[in-house]
N, C-alpha and C positions, 0 to 999 in steps of 0.2 A: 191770586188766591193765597190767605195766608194758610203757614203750613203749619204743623199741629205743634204743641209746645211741648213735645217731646224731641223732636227735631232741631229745635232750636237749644232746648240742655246740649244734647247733643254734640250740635254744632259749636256752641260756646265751652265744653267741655274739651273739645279739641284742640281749641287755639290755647284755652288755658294750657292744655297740658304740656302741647308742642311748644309752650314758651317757657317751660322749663324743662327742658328736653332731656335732660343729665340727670336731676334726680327723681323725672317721673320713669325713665329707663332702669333705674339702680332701685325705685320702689316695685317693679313688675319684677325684675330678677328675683327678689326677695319671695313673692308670691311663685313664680315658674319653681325655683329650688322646693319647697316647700310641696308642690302638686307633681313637679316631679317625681320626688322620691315614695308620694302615698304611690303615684301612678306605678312604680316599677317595681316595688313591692307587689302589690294587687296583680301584675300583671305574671311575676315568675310564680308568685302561692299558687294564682288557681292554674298557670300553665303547668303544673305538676301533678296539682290534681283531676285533670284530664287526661293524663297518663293515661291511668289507669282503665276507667272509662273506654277506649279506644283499644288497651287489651282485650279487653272482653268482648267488644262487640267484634275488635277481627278473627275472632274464632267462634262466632256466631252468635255471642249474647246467650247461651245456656250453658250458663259454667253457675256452680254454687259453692262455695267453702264452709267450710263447719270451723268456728275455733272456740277457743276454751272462751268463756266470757269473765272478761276480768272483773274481781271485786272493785265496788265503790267506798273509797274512804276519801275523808276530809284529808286537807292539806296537812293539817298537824298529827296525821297519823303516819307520815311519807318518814318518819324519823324510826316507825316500830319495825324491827327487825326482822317479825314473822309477815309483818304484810310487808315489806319489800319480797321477801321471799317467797311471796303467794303469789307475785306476777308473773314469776316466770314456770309453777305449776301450771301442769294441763291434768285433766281427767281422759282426755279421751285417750283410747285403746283401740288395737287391732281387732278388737270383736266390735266395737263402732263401727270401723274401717270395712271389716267383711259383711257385716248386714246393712250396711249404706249401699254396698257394689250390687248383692243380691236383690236391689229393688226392682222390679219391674219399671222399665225404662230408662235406665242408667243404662249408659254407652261406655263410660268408663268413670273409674274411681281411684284417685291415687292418696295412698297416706303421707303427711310431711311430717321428719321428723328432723330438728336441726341441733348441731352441738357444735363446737368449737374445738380445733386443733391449729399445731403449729406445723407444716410441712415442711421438710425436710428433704435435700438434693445435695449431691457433692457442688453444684455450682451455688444453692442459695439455702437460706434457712426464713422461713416467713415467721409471723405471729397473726394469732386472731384468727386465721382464716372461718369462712361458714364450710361447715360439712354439711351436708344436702343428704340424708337417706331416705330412697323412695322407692317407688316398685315401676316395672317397667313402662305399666298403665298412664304413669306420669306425663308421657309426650303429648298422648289424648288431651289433654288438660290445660296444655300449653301452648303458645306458640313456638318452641324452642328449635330448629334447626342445628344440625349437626354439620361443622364442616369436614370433617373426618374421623373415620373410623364407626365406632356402634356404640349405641347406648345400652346402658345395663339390660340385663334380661334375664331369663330361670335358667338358662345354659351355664351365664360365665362363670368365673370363679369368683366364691368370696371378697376376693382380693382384690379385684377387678376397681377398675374407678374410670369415671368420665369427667372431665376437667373443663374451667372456661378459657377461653380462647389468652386472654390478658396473662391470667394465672399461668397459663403452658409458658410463654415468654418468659416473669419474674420466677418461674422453677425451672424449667430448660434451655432457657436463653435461643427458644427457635419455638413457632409455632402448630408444630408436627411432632411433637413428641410420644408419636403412637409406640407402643412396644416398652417403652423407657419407666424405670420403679421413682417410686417416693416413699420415704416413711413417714407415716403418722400414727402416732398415740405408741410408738414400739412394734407397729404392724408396718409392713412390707406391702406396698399396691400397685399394679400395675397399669397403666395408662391405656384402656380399647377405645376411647372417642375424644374426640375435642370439641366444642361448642362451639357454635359462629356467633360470633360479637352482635352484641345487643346493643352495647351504650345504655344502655336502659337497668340503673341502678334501682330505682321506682318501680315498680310493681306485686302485683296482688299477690305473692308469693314469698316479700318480703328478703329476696334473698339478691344478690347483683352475682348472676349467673356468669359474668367475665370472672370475675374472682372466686368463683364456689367450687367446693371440689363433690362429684355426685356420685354414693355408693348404693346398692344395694339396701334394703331395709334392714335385712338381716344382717346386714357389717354392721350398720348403724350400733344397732341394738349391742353388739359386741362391746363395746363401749359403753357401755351404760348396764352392765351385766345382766345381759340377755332380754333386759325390758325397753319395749320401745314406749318411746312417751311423747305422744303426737302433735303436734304445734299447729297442724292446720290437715283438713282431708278435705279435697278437690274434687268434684262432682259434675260431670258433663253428660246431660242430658240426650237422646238422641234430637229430641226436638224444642224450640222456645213451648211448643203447647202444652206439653208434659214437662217443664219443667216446676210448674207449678205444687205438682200434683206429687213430683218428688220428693219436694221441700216439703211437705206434709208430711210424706211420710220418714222421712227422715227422723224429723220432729219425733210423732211418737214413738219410733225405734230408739231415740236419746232419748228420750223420757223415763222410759221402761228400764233400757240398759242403767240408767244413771240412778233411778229411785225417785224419778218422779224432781230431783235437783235439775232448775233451770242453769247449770254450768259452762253454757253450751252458749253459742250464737250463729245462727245461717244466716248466709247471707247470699243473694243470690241477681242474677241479671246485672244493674246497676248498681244495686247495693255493695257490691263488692267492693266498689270502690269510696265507699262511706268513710272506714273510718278514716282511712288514709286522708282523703279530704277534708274529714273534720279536724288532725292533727295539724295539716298546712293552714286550714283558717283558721286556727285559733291562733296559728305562731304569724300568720297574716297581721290579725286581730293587733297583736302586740305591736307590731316593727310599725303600722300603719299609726299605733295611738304613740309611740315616740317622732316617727316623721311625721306628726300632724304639730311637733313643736314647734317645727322648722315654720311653719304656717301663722303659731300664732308671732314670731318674728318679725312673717312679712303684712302682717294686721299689724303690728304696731308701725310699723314702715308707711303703711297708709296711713294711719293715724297722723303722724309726723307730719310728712308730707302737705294734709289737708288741714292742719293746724296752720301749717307754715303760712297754708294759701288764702286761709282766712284773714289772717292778721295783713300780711299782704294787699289783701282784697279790701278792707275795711270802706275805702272810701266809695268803692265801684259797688258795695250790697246797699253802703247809703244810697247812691244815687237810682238803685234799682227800684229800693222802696220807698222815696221819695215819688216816683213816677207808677206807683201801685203795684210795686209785686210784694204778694202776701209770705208769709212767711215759710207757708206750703211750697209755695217756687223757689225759696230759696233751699230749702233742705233739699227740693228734687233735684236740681242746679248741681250743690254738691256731691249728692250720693249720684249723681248719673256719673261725675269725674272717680270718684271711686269705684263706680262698679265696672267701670269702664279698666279702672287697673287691674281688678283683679279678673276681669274675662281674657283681657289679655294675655297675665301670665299663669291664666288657667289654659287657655289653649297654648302658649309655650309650652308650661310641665308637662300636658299630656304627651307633646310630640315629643319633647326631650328627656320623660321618663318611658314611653315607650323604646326609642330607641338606644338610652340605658339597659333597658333587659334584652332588647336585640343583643347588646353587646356582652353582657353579661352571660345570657345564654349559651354563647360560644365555648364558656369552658362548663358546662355543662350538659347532662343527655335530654334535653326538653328544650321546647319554644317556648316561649310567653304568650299566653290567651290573649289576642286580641276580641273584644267585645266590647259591647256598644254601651254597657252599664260601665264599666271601667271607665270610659271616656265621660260617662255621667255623670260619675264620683267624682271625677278630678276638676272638673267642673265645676258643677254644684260647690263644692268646697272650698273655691276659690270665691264663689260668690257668695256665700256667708259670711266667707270673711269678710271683704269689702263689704258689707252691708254691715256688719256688724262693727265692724273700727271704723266704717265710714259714718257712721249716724252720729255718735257725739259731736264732732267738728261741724255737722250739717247743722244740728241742733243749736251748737254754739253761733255760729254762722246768722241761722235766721232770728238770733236772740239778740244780736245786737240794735243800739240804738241809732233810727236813723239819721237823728240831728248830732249824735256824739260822732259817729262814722261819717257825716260828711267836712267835718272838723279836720280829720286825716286826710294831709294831703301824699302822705307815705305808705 
């Protein structure tokens, strides 16, 4: 029984290739590099943006955040001085804050309010650091664990501050620095808690709680002469059912408070993790449309390659269509040997950009998403290409003539 003439490209595309065994290997590397790097891109973007995602639901998926909603401008206004300076206004207020907490079925409500200082120890001096002012409700909101000591609360004193676990290290040079002062901003604090390590620099809060130092709202505000100016306020629902129902009413309590200005944005369940995700794929977006150069490389590598093995071939396409193959068999002929390189060093890149971001992940606080679309993309893209740099040379290939081609005997 003969077998189907797709089997036999196949099979003739094999020996072709296995007989130049050196540069049809050095043509698939070119396509594996190229699907590699889309694949480990794609693979650390969205493993980041499932961070987030996975906050939420392990503290049961009814958490909702409120933040200021940033203005839209064009790229050629990123130069004007007052709208740089409009992104880092908020409108919301602790009267927001307080008739968010008073809804019926809110469990808890914490306000966020962040500024910047440089802390200060006789062993170290930092920069940059996040100050963290929130109210004690904050825990509710979060998954945050304390490995020692207490978190803020209406008891302690002003002065009081709870630290991350990294930070207590690069300022006390030990991980227990319960009891022990810092200055910031010209104020004096005293150390009641330390955080238990997250690793988790990523999340809906915005802040990498190893490094943050956490006061009171009311310190906060001290710093910013006695006004607090809110960056985000956290809403935990008692139940998913009435979470719904809160975001509603939220809504009209900012509507009202604010004048009717949409300044504002909730965001709630899943959505929390939106925008954050949409910042990673868009910088996805980017890194993937420069490592897709690396691609069109190993398309012209097939190119190359299939030119070489036309001219090569000249005399074996005469003798093919001398004994009736149509010029259909010959382009399929061809492009099976190309498609055949590029599935090859399509499923290379995938395993060897996958386990690029395994490895890359390691100095970082995330995994990389493995999923089944990922290994689609990488794929898929490998196979465009060979289809696409393989078609000319097929084309050229079945265009020759077959009494000129059996003239060649080289």
């Amino acid at each position: 029984m003969r077998r189907p003439l797709v089997f036999e490209h196949i099979s003739m595309a094999y020996d072709s290739l296995r007989a130049t065994r050196s540069r049809t290997l050095l043509t698939v590397l070119g396509v594996t590099i190229g699907v590699a790097s889309v694949t480990t891109i794609l693979a650390l973007s969205f493993g980041v943006s499932r961070i987030i995602s996975h906050q939420v639901e392990s503290i049961g998926g009814n958490i909702a955040v409120v933040r200021p909603r940033l203005p839209e401008h064009g790229t050629s206004s990123l130069s004007d001085y007052v709208v740089q300076q409009s992104f880092s206004t908020s409108t919301l207020t602790e009267k927001d804050y307080a008739a968010i907490a008073s809804i019926p079925g809110v469990e808890a409500a914490a306000p966020i309010m962040t500024i910047t200082g440089s802390p200060k120890t006789k062993l170290a001096s930092l920069k940059s650091n996040v100050v963290f002012a929130t109210t004690p409700s904050f825990l509710q909101t979060v998954n945050l664990p304390l490995r020692e000591g207490q978190f803020i609360d209406s008891i302690t004193n002003i002065n009081t501050a709870v630290i991350g676990g990294q930070l207590a290290v690069d300022l006390f040079g030990t991980e227990v620095p319960i009891g022990q002062t810092f200055e910031l901003r010209g104020q004096t604090f005293t150390v009641i808690g330390i955080l238990q390590r997250t690793n988790d620099p990523v999340n809906y809060n915005n802040v990498d709680f190893d490094r943050a130092i956490i006061l009171s709202l009311e310190s906060g505000k001290l710093f910013n002469n006695g006004i607090s100016q809110l960056q985000q306020i956290n809403i935990r629902a008692k139940d998913n059912d009435s979470l719904g129902r809160i975001v509603q009413a939220t809504d009209t309590i900012l509507a009202k408070n604010h004048s009717g200005e949409q300044d504002y944005i909730i965001l709630h369940g899943s959505q929390v993790a939106d925008p954050t995700s949409q910042l990673f794929r868009s910088v996805a977006g980017v890194l993937t449309a420069i490592a897709a150069i690396s691609l069109v490389v190993g398309g012209i590598g097939i190119m190359n390659i299939m030119l070489v093995g036309v001219a090569e071939r000249t005399r074996e396409i005469g003798l093919r269509k001398a004994v009736g193959a149509s010029n259909t068999n010959i382009v399929s002929q061809f492009m099976t040997e190309s498609l055949i390189i590029s599935l090859v060093g399509g499923l290379a890149g995938v395993a060897v950009g996958y386990l690029a971001a395994l490895i890359a992940s390691t100095f970082f606080a995330f995994r990389p998403a493995f999923t089944w679309w990922i290994v689609a993309i990488g794929i898929g893209i490998a196979l465009i290409v060979g289809l696409v740099f393989g078609l000319y040379p097929a084309i050229r290939a079945a265009r020759k003539n077959p009494i000129e081609s059996l003239r060649q005997y080289h």
